[in-house]
DODRENGU-274440 format. One line per 8 residues: their letters; for each residue x, y, z of N, C-alpha, C. Coordinates in steps of 0.02 Angstrom, whole numbers, plus 50000, padded with zeros to 5 digits. Example, Ala and Ser with C-alpha at 12.3 -4.5 7.8 and 13.67 -1.06 7.14 Angstrom:
as> 50660/49716/50390/50615/49775/50390/50660/49835/50390  50642/49888/50354/50684/49947/50357/50645/50002/50394
# end
This chain:
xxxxxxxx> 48481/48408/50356/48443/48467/50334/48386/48481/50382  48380/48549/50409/48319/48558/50438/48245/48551/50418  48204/48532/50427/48143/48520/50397/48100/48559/50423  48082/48587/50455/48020/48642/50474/48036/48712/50494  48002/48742/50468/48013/48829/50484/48027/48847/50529  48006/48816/50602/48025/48819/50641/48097/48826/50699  48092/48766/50648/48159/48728/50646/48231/48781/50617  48227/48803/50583/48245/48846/50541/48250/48911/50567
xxxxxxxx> 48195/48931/50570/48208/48992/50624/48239/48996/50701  48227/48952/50734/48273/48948/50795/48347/48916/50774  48362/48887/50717/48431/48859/50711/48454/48952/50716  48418/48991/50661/48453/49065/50646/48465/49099/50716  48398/49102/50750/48397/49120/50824/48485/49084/50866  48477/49043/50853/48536/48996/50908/48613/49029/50862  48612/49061/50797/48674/49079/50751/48661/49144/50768  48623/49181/50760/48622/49248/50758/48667/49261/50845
xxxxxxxx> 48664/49226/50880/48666/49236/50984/48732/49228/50969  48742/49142/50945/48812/49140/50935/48840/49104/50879  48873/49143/50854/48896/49095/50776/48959/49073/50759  48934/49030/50796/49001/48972/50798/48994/48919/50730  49036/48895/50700/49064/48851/50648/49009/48784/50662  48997/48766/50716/48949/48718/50689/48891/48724/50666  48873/48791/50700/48803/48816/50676/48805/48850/50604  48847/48872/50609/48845/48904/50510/48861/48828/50488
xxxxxxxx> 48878/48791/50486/48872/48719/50459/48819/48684/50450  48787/48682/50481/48704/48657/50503/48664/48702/50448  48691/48772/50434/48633/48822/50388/48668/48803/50323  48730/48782/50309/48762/48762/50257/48729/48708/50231  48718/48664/50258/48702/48613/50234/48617/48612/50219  48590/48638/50247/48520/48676/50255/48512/48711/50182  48530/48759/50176/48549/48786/50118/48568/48769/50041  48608/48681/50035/48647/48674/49999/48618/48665/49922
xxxxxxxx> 48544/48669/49920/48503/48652/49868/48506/48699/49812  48504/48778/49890/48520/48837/49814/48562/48866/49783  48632/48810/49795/48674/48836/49773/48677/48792/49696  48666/48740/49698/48647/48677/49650/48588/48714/49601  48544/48738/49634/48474/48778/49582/48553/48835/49551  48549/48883/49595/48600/48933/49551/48662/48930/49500  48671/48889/49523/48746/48844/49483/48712/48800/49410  48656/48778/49444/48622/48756/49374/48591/48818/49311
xxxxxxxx> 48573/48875/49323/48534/48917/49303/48611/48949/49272  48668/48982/49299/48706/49016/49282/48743/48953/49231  48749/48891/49243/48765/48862/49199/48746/48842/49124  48691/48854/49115/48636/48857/49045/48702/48910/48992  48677/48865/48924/48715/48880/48894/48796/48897/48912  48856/48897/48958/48918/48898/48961/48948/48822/48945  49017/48846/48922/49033/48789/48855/49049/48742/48904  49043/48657/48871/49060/48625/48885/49123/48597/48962
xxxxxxxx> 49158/48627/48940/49228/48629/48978/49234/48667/49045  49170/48710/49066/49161/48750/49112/49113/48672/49166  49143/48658/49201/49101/48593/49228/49048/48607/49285  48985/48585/49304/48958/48602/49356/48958/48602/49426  49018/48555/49443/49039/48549/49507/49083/48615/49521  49108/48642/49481/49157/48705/49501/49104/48754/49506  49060/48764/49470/49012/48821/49466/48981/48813/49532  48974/48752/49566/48917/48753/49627/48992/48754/49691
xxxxxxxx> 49061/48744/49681/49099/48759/49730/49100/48821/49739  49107/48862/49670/49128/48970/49698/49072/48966/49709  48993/48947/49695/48946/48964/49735/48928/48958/49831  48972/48898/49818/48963/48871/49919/49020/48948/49929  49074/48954/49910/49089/49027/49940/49042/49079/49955  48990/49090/49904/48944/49159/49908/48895/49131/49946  48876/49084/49985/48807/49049/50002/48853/49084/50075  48939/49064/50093/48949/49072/50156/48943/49119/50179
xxxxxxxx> 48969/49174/50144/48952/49225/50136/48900/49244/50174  48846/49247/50136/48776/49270/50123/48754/49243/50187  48799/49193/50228/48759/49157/50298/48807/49226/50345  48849/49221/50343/48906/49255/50400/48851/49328/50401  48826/49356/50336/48833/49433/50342/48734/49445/50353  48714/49379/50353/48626/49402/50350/48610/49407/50405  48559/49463/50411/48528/49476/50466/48446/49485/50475  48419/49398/50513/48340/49378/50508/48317/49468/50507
xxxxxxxx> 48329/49508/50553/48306/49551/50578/48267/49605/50511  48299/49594/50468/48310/49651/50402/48233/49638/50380  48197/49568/50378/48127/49590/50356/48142/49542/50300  48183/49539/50274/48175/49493/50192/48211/49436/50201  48193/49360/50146/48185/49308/50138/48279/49296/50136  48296/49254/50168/48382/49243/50169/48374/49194/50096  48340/49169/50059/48340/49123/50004/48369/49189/49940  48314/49242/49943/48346/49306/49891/48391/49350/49903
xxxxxxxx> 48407/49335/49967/48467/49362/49989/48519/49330/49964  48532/49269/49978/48580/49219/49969/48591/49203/49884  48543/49200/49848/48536/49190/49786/48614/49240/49757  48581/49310/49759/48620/49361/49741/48681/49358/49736  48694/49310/49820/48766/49311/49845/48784/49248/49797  48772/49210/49786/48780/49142/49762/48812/49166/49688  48755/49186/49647/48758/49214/49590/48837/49260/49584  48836/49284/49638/48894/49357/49617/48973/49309/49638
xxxxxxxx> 48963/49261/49674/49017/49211/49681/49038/49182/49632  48977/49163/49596/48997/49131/49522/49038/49161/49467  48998/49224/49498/49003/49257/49418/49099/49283/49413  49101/49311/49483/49163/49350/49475/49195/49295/49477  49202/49205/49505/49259/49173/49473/49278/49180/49402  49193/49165/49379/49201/49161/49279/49252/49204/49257  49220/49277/49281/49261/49336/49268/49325/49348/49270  49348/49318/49320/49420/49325/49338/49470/49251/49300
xxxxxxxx> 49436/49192/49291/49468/49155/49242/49453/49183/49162  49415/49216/49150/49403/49255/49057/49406/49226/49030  49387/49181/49016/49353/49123/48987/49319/49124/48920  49275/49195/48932/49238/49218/48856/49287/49264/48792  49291/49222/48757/49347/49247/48690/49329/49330/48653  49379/49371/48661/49392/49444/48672/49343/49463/48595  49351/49430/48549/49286/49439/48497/49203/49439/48522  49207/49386/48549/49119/49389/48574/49119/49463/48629
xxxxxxxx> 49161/49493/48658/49151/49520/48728/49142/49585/48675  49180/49592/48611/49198/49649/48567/49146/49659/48527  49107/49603/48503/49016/49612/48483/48984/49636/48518  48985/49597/48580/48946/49630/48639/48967/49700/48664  48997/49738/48645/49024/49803/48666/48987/49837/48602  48995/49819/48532/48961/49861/48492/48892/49851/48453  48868/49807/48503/48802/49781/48512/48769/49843/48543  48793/49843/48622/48780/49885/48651/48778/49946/48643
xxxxxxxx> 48835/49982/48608/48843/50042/48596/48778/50046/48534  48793/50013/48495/48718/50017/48445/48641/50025/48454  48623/50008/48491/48553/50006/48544/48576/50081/48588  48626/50088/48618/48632/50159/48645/48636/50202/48610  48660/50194/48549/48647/50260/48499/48588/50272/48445  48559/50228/48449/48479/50216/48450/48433/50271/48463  48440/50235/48550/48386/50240/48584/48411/50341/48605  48447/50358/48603/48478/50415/48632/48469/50452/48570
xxxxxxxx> 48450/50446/48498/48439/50485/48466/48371/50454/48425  48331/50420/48452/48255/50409/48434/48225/50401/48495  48238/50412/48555/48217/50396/48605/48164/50335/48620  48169/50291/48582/48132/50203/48592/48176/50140/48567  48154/50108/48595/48213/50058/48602/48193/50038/48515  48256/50003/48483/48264/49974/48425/48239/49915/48394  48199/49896/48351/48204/49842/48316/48262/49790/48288  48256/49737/48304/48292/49694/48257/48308/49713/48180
xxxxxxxx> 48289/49735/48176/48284/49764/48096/48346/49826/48099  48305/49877/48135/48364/49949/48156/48413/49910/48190  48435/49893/48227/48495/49858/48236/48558/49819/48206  48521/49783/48179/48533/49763/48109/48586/49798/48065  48534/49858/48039/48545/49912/47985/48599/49963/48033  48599/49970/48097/48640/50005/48122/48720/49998/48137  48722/49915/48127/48790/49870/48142/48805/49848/48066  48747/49858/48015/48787/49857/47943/48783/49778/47923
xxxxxxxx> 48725/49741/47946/48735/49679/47952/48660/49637/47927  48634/49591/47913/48563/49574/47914/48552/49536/47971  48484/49531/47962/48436/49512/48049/48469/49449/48071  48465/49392/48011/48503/49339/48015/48593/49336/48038  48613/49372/48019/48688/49391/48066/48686/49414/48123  48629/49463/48137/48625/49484/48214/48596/49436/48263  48553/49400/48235/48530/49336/48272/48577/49279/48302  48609/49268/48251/48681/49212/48260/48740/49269/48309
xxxxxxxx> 48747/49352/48299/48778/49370/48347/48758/49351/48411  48690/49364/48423/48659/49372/48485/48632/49316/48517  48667/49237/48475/48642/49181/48500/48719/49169/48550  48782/49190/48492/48843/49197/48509/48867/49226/48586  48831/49267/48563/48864/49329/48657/48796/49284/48730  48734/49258/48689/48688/49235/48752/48770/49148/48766  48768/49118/48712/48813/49064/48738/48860/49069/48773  48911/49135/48768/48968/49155/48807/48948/49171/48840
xxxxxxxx> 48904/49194/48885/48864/49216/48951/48880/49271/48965  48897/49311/48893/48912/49382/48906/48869/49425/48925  48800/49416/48892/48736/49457/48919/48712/49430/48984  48724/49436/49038/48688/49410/49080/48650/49491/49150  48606/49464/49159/48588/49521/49195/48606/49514/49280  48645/49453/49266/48691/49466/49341/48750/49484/49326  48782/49504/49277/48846/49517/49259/48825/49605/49272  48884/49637/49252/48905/49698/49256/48824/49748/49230
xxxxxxxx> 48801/49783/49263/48713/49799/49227/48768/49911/49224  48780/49927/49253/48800/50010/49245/48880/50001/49256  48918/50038/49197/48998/50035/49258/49023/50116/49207  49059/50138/49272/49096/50193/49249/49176/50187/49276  49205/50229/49316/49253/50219/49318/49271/50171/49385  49331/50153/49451/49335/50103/49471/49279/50121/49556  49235/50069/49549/49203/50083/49608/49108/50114/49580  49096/50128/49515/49052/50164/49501/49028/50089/49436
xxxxxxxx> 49018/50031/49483/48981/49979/49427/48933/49954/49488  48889/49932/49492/48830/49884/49487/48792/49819/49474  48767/49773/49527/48763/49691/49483/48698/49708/49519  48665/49638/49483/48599/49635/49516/48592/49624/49579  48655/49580/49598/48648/49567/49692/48677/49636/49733  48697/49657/49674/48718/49726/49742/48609/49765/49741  48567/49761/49711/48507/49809/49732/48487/49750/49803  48491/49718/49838/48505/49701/49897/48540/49724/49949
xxxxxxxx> 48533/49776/49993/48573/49797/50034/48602/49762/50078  48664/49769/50084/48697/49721/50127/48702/49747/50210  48682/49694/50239/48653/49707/50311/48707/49755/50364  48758/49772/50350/48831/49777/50367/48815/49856/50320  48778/49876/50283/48793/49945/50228/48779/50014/50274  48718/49977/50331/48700/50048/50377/48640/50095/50337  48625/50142/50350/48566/50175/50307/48589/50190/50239  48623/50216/50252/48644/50231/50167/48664/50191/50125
xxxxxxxx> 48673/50119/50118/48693/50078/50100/48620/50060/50087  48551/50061/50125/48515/50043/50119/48487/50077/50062  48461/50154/50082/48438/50194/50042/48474/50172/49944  48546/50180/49957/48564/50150/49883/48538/50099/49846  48542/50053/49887/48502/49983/49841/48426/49985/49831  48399/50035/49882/48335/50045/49874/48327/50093/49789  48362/50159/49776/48379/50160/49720/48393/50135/49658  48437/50077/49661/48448/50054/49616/48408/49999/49609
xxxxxxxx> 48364/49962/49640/48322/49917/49624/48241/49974/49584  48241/50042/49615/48193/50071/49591/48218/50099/49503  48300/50119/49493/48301/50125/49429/48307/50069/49389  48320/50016/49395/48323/49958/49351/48261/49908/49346  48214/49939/49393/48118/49921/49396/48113/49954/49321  48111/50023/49347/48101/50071/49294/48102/50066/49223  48190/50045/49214/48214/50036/49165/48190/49970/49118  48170/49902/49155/48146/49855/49144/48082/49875/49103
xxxxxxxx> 48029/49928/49142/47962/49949/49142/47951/49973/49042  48005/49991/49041/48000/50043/48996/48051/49998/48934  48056/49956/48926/48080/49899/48882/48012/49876/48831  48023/49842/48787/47962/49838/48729/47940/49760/48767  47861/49747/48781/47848/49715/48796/47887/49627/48774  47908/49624/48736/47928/49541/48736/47980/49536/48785  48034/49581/48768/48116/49604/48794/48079/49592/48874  48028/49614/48920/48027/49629/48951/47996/49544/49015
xxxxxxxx> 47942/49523/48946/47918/49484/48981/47975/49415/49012  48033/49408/48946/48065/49375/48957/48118/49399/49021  48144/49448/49025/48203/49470/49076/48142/49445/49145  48066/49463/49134/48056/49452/49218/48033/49368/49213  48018/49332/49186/48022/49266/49176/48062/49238/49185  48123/49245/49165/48184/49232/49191/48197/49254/49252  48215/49304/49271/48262/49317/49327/48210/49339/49405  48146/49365/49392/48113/49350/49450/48041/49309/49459
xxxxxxxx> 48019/49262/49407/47981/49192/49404/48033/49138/49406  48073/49160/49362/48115/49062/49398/48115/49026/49339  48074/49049/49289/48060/49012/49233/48140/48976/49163  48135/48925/49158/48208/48917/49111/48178/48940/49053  48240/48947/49008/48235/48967/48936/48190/48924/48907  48182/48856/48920/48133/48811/48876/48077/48840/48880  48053/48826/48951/48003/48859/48983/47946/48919/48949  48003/48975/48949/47991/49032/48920/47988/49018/48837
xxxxxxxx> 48026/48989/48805/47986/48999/48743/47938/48960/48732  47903/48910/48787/47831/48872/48774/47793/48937/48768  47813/48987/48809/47733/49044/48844/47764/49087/48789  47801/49095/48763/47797/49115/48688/47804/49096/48619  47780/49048/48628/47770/48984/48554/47838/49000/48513  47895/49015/48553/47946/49005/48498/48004/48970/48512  48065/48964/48491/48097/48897/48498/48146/48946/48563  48178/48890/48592/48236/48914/48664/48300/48952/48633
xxxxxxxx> 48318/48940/48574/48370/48969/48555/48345/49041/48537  48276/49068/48537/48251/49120/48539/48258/49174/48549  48225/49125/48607/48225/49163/48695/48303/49185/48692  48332/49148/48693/48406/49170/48692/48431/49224/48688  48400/49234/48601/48433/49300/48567/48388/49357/48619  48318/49356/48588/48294/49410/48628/48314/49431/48696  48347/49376/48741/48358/49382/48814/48436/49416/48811  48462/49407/48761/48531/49441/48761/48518/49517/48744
xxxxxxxx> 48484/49530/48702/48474/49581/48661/48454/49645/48715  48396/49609/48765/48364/49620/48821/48423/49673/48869  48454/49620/48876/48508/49647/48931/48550/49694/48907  48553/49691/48853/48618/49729/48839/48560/49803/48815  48526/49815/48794/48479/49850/48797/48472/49881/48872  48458/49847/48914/48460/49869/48981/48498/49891/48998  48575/49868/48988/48644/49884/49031/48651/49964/48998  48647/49975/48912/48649/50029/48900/48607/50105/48911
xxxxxxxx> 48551/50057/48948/48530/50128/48970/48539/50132/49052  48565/50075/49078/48589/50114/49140/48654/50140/49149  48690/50109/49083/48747/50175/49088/48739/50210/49089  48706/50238/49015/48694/50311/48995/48647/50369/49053  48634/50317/49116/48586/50366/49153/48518/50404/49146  48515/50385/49112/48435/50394/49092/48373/50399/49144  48334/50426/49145/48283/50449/49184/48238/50463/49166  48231/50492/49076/48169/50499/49065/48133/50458/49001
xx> 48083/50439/49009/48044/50376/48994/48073/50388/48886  48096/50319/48878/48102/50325/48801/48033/50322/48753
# end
C-alpha cells in the first residue's frame, strides 16, 4: 500500500502516462480498504445468506472500474469517485440475483405511491400517522412495514432514486460525472446532484438529518440514533421512509418547493 500523498499522486502521475496492469494493481491494492468500508455499509441489515466476501468481490469490479476511467485532472477526490463506483457494483449484482422477495418490493411500491399521493395533493411531505391512514393500516404496521423494506435493502438511496422508461433512471453514483461523459455529461450530473440537494433540502427535518448522516457524514445507523436518542431499528424506519419519500418526488419531477 502506498503511504504518502505523495506517493500516491505520482503512482497516478506514472498510471495516468501509462496504464499498464501493474500500475492499476499497485492503485488496487492502494485502494482495497474502500471497498471493505463500502461492502460493509451496503451490507447492514441484508439477510444472513448474502455473505460479505461476495459483496466486497462485485465491489473490487466497481473500484476497477472507477481506477481505468478516473481522471486526477477533473478536480475531485478519486475516494468519492470510487465510492459511487463501488456502491453501483454492488448494488446492480444484488439486483440482478433478486434476492428481495416480490412482497417486500410490492410494499415498497405502495409505500411510495402513498407519500406521492400525499404530497402531490397537500403539497408537504406526510406524517407517520397520514401514511398510515392512507395505506389503511396503523402506525405500528407501518413501522414493522418500513423496518421490513429498510432489511430487504429495498430503500436504499443508492438504489434506483428517479426511473421512467428504459434509459430515463438515475443512482446516486451516476450525480458524479463520469470523466469519459464530455460537457454534457458533465453539465447533467451537475443537475442532478443540484435536484436531489434540493429535494433532500425540502424533506421534514428528522427524514433529512438522517439521509445526510448517513450517506454524506459516514455516520452508521447506531451512530445516528445516539444523535437522536432513539433506538437503530429507528433510524431504520425513518431512513426507509426517507428514501422512498425522496425517490417519489424525483419521479414525479417536482420543482416547486412542498
Amino acid at each position: 500500500m502506498v503511504e504518502r500523498v505523495d506517493d500516491i499522486d505520482q503512482l497516478w502521475a506514472h498510471f495516468t502516462a501509462d496504464p499498464s496492469p501493474e500500475l492499476r494493481d499497485k492503485l488496487i491494492v492502494h485502494y482495497a480498504p474502500l471497498v471493505k468500508y463500502v461492502a460493509g455499509r451496503v451490507g447492514v441489515g441484508l439477510p444472513r445468506n448474502v455473505e460479505q466476501a461476495d459483496l466486497a468481490s462485485y465491489g473490487t469490479f466497481g473500484l476497477i472500474d472507477a481506477i481505468e476511467k478516473f481522471d486526477p485532472e477533473r478536480g475531485y477526490a478519486f475516494e468519492t469517485y470510487a465510492i459511487t463506483r463501488i456502491k453501483g457494483a454492488i448494488l446492480d449484482e444484488l439486483r440482478s440475483i433478486d434476492w428481495v422477495p416480490r412482497s417486500v418490493r410490492a410494499k415498497a411500491r405502495n409505500l411510495e405511491q402513498a407519500i406521492a399521493t400525499f404530497e402531490s395533493e397537500n403539497r408537504r411531505a406526510p406524517t407517520d400517522a397520514e401514511v398510515a391512514e392512507a395505506l389503511g393500516v396503523t402506525e405500528a404496521q407501518l413501522r414493522a412495514t418500513l423496518s421490513q423494506i429498510s432489511r430487504a435493502g429495498v430503500a436504499a438511496l443508492d438504489e434506483m432514486l428517479a426511473s421512467g422508461g428504459p434509459g430515463e433512471s438515475f443512482t446516486l453514483g451516476d450525480t458524479i460525472a463520469d470523466p469519459e461523459d464530455g460537457p454534457m455529461g458533465i453539465v447533467e450530473a451537475k443537475e442532478m446532484r443540484e435536484t436531489l440537494a434540493e429535494s433532500i433540502r425540502r424533506m421534514p427535518d428528522r427524514e433529512r438529518l438522517v439521509l445526510t448522516l448517513y450517506y454524506f457524514e459516514g455516520l452508521t445507523l447506531a451512530e445516528i440514533g445516539r444523535v437522536l436518542g432513539v433506538t437503530e431499528s429507528r433510524v431504520c424506519q425513518i431512513h426507509a421512509k426517507a428514501v422512498l419519500q425522496l425517490k417519489s418526488r424525483l419521479a414525479a419531477g417536482e420543482r416547486e418547493p412542498v
